[in-house]
GUMI-566645 format. One line per 5 residues: number of its first residue (from 1); their letters; for each residue y, z, x of C-alpha. Coordinates in steps of 0.02 Angstrom, whole numbers, plus 50000, padded with zeros to 5 digits. Last residue first. Example, Ala and Ser with C-alpha at 12.3 -4.5 7.8 and 13.67 -1.06 7.14 Angstrom:
<kedos>
2) sa) 49947,50357,50684  49775,50390,50615
</kedos>
This chain:
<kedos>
211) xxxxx) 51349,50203,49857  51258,50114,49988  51233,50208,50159  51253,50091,50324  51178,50122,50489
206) xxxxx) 51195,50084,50659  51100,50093,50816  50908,50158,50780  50775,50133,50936  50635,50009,50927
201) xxxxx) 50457,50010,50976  50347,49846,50966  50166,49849,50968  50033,49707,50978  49892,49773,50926
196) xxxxx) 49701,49743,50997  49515,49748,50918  49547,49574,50825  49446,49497,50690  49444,49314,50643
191) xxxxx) 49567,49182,50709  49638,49193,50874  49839,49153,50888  49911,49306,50860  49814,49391,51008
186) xxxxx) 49822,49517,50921  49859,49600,50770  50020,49663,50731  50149,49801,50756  50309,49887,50712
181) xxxxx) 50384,50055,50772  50549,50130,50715  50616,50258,50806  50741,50398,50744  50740,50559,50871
176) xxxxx) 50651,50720,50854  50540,50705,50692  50377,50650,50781  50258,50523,50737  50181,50500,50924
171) xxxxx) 50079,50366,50914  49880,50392,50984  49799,50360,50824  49840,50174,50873  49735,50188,51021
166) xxxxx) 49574,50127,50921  49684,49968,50891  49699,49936,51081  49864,49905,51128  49972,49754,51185
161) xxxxx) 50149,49786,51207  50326,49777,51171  50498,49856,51230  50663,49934,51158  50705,49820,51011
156) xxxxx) 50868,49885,50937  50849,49936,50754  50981,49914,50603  50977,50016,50468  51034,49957,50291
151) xxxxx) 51046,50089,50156  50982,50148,49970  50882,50033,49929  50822,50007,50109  50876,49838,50204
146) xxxxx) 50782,49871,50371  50866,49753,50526  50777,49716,50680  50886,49672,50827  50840,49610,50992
141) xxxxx) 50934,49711,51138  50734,49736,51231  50627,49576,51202  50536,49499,51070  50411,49379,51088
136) xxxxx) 50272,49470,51041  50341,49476,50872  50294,49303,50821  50152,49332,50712  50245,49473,50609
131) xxxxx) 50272,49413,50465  50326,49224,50421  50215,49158,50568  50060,49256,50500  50024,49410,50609
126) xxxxx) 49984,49529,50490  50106,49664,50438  50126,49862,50489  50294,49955,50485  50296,50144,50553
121) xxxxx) 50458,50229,50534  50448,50379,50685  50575,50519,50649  50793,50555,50591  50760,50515,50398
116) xxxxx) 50874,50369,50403  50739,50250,50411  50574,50329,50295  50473,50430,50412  50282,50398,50438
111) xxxxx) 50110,50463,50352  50141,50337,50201  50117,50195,50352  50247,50068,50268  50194,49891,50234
106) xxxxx) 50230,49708,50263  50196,49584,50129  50098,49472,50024  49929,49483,50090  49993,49676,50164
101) xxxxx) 49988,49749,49986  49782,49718,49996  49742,49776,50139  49829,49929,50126  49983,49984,50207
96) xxxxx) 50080,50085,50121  50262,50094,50028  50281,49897,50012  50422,49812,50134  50475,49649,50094
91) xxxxx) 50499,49484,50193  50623,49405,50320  50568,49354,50472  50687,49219,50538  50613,49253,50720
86) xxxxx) 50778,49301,50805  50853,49362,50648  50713,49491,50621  50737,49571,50430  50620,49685,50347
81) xxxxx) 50655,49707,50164  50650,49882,50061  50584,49979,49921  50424,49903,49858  50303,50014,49755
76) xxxxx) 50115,50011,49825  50123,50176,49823  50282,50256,49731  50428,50271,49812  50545,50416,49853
71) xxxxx) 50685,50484,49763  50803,50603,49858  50768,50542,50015  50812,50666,50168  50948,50648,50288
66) xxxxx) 51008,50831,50234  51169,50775,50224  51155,50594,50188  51051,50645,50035  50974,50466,49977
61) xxxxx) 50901,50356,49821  50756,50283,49786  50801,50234,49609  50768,50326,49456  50589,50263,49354
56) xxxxx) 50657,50216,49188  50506,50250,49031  50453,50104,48957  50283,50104,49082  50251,50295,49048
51) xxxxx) 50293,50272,48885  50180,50145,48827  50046,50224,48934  50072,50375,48823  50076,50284,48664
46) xxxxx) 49891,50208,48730  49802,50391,48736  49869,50426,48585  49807,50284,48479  49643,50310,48565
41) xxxxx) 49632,50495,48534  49663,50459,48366  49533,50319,48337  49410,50444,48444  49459,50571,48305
36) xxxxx) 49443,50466,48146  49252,50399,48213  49195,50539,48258  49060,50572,48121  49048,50401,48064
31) xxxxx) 49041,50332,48245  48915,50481,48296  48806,50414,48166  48837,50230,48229  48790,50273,48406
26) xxxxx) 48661,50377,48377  48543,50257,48267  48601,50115,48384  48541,50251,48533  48363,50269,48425
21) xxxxx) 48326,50090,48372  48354,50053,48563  48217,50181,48617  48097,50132,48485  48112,49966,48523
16) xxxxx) 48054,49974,48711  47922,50097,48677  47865,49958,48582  47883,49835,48704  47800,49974,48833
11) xxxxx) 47651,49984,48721  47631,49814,48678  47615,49755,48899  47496,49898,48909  47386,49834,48775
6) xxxxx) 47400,49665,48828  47369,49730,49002  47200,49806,48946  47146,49645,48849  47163,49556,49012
1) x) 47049,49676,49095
</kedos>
């Protein structure tokens, strides 16, 4: 028997071997063969990532007639801040709303409206004290303030509650009238995950177009 799994034990090594002698054999053939064109293809491959970083992205920028942007901004691109005088929020606004952009920021539901667009602007953040972890303590006539690139818009707090997340799905992002809707997890205080939102709608009240 143990002279039968030595014999087993050789034949696999050697099948082993073979196999690697064969894809080194391979590789470097289809290295001397290639090799020019794959060089080439790499050269060219990295020129046009060259470019495409040195190359100038324009600006978000914004028709006031049509109330449209003319440039909008990539994901993950920030293109705005999010001010709250009452709760000294002030922090930047990423284009989504990912896990990951919201560590180190608020973001912007892609789905939503961008402020001056005339529909629902849907802001998301977590509810760390310099985001949005004091936001349940808003009340209606506080102001929240978006500093676009290409505007500011300022927001009157209409009203605030708790919602399930699951409901979430449920808001209305209509084009009919300017709203801008931020929200949290909650209860802010309770570490580890939450199943409810705390929502706060605002409606527009002034806004500014840069030049």
């Amino acid at each position: 028997m143990h002279k039968k799994i030595v014999k087993v034990i050789k034949g696999i090594t050697s099948q082993i071997v073979l196999s690697l002698f064969f894809s080194s054999f391979c590789i470097v053939g289809a290295y001397f063969l290639f090799g020019k064109t794959i060089s080439n293809a790499m050269i060219l491959i990295n020129s046009t990532v060259v470019e495409k970083k040195d190359e100038k992205k324009q600006p978000v920028g914004f028709d006031s007639v049509k109330k449209r942007l003319i440039n909008y901004p990539d994901y993950g691109e920030v293109w705005a801040r999010i001010k709250i005088p009452k709760l000294g929020v002030n922090a930047i606004i990423y284009h989504g709303d990912s896990m990951e952009l919201l560590k180190t920021g608020t973001g912007h539901y892609v789905a939503s409206y961008f402020p001056g667009e005339g529909g629902t602007v849907l802001i998301s953040a977590h509810n760390t004290s310099n985001h949005f972890g004091k936001i349940p303590s808003l009340v209606a006539g506080d102001n929240i303030i978006i500093e676009a690139d290409y505007g500011t818009y300022t927001y009157e707090v209409i009203d605030g509650k708790v919602m399930k997340a699951s409901e979430l799905e449920n808001i209305n992002i209509q084009s009919k009238q300017e709203e801008l809707v931020i929200y949290t997890c909650y209860p802010v205080g309770v570490v580890g995950y939450k199943t409810d939102r705390y929502v706060v709608r605002a409606k527009l009240v002034g806004e500014k177009y840069e030049n």
